[in-house]
C-alpha positions in Angstrom: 10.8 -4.6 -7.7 7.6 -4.4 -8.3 4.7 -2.0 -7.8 2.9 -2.8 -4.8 -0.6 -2.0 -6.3 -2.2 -2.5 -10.3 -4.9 -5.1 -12.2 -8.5 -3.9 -12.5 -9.8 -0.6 -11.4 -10.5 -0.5 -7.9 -12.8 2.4 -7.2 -12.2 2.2 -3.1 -8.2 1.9 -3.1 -6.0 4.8 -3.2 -2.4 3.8 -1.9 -0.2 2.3 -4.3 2.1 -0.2 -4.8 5.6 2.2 -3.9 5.8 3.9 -0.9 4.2 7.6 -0.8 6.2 10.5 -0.5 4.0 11.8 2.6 3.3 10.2 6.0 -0.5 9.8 6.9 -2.0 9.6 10.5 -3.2 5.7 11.0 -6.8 5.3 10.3 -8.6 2.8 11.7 -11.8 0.8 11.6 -13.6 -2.3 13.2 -16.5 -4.5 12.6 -17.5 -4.8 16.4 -14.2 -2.5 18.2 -11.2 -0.6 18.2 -7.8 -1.7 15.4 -5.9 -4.1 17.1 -2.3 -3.9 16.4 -1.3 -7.4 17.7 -2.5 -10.8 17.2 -5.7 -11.1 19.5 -8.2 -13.4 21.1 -8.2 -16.1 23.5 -6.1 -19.5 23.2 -8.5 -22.1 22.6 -10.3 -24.4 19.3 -13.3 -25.4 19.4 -15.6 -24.6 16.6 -18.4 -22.7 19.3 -15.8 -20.6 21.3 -16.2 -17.2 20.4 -12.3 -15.8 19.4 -10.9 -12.4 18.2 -8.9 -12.3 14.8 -6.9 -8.8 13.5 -6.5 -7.8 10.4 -4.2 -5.6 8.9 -4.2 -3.8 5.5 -2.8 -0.6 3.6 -5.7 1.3 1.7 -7.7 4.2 2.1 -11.6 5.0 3.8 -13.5 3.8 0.7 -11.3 0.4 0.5 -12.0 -0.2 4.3 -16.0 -0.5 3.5 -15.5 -2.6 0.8 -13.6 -4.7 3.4 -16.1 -4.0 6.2 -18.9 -5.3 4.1 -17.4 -8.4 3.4 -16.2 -9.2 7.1 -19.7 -8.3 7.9 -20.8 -11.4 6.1 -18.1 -13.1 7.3 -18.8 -13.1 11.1 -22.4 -13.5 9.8 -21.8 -16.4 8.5 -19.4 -17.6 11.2 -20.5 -16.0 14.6 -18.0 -17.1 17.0 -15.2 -15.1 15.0 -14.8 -11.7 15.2 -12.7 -9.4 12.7 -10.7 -6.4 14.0 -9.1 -4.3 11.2 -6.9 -1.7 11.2 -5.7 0.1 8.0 -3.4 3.2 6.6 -1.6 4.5 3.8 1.3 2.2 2.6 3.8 5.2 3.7 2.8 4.8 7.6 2.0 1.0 6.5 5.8 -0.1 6.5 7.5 1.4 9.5 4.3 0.5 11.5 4.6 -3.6 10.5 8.2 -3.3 10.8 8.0 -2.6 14.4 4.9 -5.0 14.9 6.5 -7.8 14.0 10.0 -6.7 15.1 8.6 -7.1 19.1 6.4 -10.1 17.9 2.8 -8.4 17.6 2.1 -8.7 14.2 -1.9 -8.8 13.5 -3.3 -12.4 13.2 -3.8 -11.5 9.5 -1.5 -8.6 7.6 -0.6 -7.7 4.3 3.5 -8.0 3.4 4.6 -5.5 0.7 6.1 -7.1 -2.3 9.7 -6.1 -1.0 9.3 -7.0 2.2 8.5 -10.8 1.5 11.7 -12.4 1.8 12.7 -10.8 4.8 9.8 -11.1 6.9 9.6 -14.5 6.3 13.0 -14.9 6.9 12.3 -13.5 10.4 10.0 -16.3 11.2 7.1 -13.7 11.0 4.9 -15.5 8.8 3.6 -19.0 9.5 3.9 -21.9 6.9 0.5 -22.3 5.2 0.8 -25.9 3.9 -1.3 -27.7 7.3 -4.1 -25.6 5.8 -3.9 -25.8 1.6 -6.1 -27.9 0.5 -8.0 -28.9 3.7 -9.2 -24.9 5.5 -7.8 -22.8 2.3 -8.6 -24.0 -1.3 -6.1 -23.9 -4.5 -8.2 -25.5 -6.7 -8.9 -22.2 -8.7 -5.8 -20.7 -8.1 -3.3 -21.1 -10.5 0.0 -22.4 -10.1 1.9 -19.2 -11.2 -0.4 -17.0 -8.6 0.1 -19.8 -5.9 4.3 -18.8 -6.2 3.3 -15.1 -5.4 3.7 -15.9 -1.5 6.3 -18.9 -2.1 9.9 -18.6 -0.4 12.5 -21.7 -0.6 9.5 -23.9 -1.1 7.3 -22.9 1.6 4.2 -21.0 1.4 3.9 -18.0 3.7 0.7 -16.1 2.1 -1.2 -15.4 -1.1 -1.7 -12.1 -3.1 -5.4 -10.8 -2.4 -5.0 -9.9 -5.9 -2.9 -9.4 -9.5 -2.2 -6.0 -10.8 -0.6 -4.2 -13.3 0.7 -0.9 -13.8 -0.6 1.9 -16.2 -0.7 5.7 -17.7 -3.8 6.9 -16.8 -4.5 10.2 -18.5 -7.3 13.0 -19.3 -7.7 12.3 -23.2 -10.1 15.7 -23.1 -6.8 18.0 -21.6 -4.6 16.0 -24.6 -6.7 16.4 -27.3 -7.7 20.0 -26.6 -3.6 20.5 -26.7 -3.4 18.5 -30.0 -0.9 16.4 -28.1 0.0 12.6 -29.6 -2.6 10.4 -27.1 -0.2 7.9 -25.2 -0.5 4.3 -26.7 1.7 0.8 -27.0 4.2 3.0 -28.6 4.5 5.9 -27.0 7.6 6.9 -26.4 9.5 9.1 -23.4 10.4 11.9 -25.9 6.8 11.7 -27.3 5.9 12.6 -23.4 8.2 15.3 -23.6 6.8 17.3 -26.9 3.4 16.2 -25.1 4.0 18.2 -22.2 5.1 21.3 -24.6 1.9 21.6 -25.8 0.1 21.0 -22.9 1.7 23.7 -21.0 0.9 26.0 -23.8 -2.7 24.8 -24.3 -3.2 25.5 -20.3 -1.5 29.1 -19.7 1.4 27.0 -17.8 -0.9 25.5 -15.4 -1.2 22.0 -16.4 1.3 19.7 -17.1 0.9 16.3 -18.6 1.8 14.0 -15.9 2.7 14.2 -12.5 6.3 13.9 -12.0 7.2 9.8 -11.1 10.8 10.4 -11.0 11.0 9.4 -6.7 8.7 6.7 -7.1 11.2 3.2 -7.3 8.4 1.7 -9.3 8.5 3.8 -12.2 11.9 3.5 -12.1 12.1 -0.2 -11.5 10.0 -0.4 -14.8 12.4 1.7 -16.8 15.0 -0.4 -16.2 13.2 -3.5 -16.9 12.2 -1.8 -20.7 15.6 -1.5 -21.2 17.0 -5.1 -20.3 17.6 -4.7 -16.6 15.9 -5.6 -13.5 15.1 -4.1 -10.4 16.5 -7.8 -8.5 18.1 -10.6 -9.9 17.0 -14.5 -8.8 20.1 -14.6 -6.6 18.8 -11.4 -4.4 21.0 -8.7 -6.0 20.3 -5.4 -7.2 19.4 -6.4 -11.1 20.3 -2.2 -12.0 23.9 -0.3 -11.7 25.0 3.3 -10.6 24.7 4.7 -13.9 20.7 3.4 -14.4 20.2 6.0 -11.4 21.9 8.7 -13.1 20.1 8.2 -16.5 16.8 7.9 -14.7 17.5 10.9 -12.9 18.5 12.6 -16.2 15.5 12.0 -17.7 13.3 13.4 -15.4 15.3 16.6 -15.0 14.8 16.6 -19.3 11.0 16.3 -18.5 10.6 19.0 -15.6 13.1 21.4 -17.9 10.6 21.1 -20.7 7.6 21.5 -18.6 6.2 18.1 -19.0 6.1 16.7 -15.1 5.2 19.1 -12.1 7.6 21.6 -10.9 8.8 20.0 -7.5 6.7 22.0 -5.3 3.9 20.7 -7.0 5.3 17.5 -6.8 5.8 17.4 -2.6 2.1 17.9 -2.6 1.1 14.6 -4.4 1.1 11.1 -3.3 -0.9 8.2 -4.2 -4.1 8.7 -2.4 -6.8 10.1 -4.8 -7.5 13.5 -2.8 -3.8 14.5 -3.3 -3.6 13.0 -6.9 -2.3 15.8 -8.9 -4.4 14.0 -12.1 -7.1 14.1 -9.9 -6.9 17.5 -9.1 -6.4 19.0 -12.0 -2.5 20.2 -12.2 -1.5 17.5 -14.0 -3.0 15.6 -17.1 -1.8 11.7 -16.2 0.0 10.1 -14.2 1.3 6.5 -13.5 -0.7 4.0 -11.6 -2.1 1.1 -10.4 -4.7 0.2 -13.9 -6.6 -1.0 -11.0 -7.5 2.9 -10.1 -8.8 3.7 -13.0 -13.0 3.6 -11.6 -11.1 5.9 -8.5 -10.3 8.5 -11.6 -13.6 8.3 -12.9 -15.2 8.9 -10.1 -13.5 12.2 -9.1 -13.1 13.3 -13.5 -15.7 11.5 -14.8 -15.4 8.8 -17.2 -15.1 10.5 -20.7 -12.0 12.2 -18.8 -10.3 9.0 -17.9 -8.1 6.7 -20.4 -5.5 3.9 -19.8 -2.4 3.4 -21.9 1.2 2.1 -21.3 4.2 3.8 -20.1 6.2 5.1 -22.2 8.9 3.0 -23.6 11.9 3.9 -26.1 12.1 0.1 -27.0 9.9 -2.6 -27.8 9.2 -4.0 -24.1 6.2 -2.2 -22.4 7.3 -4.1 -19.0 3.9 -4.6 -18.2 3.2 -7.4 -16.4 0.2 -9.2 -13.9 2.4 -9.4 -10.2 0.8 -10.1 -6.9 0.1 -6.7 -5.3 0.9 -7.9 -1.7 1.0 -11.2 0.2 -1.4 -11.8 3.4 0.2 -13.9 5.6 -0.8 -15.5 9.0 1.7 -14.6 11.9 3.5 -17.2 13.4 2.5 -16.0 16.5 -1.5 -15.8 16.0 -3.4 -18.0 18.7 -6.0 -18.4 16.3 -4.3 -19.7 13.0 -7.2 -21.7 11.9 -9.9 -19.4 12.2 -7.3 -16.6 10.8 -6.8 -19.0 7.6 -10.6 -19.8 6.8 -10.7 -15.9 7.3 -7.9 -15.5 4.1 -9.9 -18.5 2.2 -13.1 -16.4 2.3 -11.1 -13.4 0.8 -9.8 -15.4 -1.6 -12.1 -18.2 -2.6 -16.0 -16.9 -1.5 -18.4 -16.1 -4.4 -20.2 -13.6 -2.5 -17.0 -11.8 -0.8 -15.6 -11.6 -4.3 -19.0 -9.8 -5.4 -18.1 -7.3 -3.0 -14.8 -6.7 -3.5 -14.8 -7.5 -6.9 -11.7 -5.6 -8.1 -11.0 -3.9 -5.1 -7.6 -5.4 -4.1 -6.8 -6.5 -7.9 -7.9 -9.2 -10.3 -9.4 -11.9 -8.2 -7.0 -15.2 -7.5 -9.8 -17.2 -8.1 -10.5 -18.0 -11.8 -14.2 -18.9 -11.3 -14.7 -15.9 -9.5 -13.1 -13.2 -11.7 -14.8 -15.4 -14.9 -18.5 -13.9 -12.7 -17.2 -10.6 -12.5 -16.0 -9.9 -16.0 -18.9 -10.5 -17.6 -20.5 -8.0 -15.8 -17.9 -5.2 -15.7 -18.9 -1.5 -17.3 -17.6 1.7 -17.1 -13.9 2.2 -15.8 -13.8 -1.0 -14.7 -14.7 -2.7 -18.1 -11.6 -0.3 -19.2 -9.0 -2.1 -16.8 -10.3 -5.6 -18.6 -10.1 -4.2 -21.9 -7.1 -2.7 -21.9 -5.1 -5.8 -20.1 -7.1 -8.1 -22.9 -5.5 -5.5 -25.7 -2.0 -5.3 -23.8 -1.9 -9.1 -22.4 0.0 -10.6 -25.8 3.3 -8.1 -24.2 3.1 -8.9 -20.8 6.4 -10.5 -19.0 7.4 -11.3 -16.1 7.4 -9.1 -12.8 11.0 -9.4 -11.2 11.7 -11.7 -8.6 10.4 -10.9 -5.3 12.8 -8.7 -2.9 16.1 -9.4 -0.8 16.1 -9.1 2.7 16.4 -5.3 3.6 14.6 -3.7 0.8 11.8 -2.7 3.1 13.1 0.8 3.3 14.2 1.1 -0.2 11.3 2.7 -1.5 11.6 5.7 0.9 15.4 6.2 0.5 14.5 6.3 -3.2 11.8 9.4 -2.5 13.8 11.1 -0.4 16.8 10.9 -2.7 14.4 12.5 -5.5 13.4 15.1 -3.4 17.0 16.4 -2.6 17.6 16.7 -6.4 14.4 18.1 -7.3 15.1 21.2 -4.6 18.5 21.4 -5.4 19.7 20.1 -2.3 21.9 16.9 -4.0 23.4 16.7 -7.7 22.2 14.3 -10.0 25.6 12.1 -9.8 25.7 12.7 -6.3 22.4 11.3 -5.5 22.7 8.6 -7.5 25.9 7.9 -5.9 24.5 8.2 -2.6 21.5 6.1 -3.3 23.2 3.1 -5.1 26.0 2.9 -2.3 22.7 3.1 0.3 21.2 0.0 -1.7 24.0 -2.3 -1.7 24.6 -1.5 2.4 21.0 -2.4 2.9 20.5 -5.8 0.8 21.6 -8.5 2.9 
């Protein structure tokens, strides 16, 4: 498993890669009219017949004008296509697609999450993109390893709109001030632990050193990978056992007992969008993250209050690694395929568009395009580069992509959190619960 969203810091993207823990009204915007939640337009082809193309995302306001701005200069440039977008957190994301393309409506263009790849191609739901590589949607900058991110059984079904990596981003001023060891390459989870000790002390109790990750599959996906497992093998099974759950579990409660993570009514108020960040907000002192929302820290703290590291590990693999954060695909049922894939070449390929997302969605698939931006990265974002330049040489690879039926995995994993952090379901018996819950759901 991977996380769905990490890379460099995208100042106008707040949902993350795992499902949140709280469900978020659908938001919506448009370039020219209301979201459209099915693939729209009139049948037809010819280059000066004006059609409707929908595009669906997960992100938050500040993401959708990055997004606007660039489909502004889109239909500028090409002003018989029209853009409709649509957008929410990733939480109202999944059981929203699931039922779009379930009746056959899926949005012309829509973002699949990382576990949900397999399936939904599996399902038919996403066209094969090979009548258009090469001829409407260009590769030539793309590598080879980033081309695989949409690949199934040797047919592509999207691209990533971006790389990412994961990341402990944490308020050096709170750490220091508590005389607490600053998180580095090897940091380890009992270092977090006598970290949190003196945090707690340094703050009156208020403050603890990181928002509690423990119901977030991510986190735990990369803790099993640091220690030799996986979250999926090649062959579609579950690459972790019944007792990884357990010892995951375990660990957290060791963290909450010593007053490192947020007590679990803390915790029920965070998820991943920046206003309800407990980093951001000043309860806890780091959390784990997309690297990518590093400049979205530094916005609300401040930059001298903002520093990246990697998660802890207790053995010499950091399990960081550079994994698409999504796959935009082009539903098999769009009348407008065409126009829908020169749309996902300008988000992929265009100089300009990539000057206006620049890291928005993630490092940029196109290596001319992210070689423009570098150079002219400061601040948080210049952070994000630096600190996947200093990490890069440990890198490996993300885990294979997702079975059919993970889609709901992430939220079974929250919600089995939850009942142990309120007391509602021993640690044995979640993980019990949960693993038998995994292995009915992967087909």
């Amino acid at each position: 498993m991977t996380a769905t969203d990490t890379g460099a810091a995208w100042r106008r993207w707040t949902a993350g890669a795992a499902a949140a823990g709280l469900a978020v009204t659908l938001t919506a915007c448009a370039s020219n009219s209301a979201p459209a939640d099915g693939a729209s337009g009139q049948a037809g082809g010819s280059a000066d017949e004006k059609v409707t193309i929908s595009f669906q995302w997960w992100g938050n306001d500040e993401r959708a004008a990055l997004t606007e701005e660039a489909i502004d200069l889109f239909e500028e440039r090409n002003p018989n296509i029209t853009v409709q977008t649509s957008f929410s957190t990733i939480d109202a994301y999944i059981p929203k697609l699931a039922t779009q393309i379930a009746s056959g409506s899926a949005p012309d263009l829509f973002l699949m999450p990382m576990e949900t790849v397999k399936e939904y191609s599996s399902k038919g739901a996403a066209l094969d993109l090979a009548p258009y590589i090469g001829s409407v949607i260009s590769v030539d900058q793309i590598s080879e390893a980033t081309q695989k991110i949409g690949v199934v059984d040797g047919t592509t079904y999207g691209f990533t709109l971006g790389t990412a990596t994961n990341a402990f981003v944490y308020n050096p001023t709170v750490w220091e001030a508590a005389g607490a060891t600053l998180p580095s390459g090897d940091f380890t989870w009992e270092d977090l632990l006598e970290a949190g000790k003196k945090i707690r002390a340094n703050t009156d109790g208020k403050v603890a050193a990181i928002s509690d990750p423990g119901g977030y599959i991510a986190w735990f996906a990369t803790w099993v990978n640091q220690n030799g497992g996986s979250g999926w093998t090649e062959d579609g099974k579950l690459g972790f056992t019944q007792q990884d759950l357990e010892d995951w579990f375990t660990l957290m409660q060791d963290l909450r007992d010593a007053g490192a993570t947020t007590d679990a009514e803390t915790t029920s108020t965070i998820d991943q969008s920046m206003q309800n960040s407990g980093l951001a907000r000043g309860v806890s002192a780091g959390e784990f993250a997309a690297a990518s929302l590093t400049g979205a820290y530094a916005d609300t703290l401040g930059a001298e209050n903002v520093a990246l590291a990697p998660l802890p590990s207790d053995t010499d693999n950091l399990a960081l690694s550079m994994a698409g954060t999504n796959v935009a695909a082009i539903s098999s049922k769009s009348k407008h395929p065409e126009e829908t894939a020169q749309f996902l070449n300008f988000l992929i390929n265009d100089p300009d568009a990539a000057n206006i997302l620049r890291l928005t969605r993630g490092i940029p698939l196109n290596a001319e395009n992210y070689e423009a931006i570098t150079a002219e990265l400061t601040g948080a974002d210049k952070a994000v580069g630096d600190f996947v330049q200093e990490y890069s040489e440990r890198f490996v690879d993300p885990d294979p992509l997702a079975p059919p039926g993970a889609a709901t995995i992430p939220a079974d994993f929250t919600l089995a959190y939850e009942n142990i952090i309120f007391g509602q379901m021993s640690i044995k018996d979640a993980a019990a619960d949960l693993f038998s819950k995994f292995e009915a759901t992967i087909k």
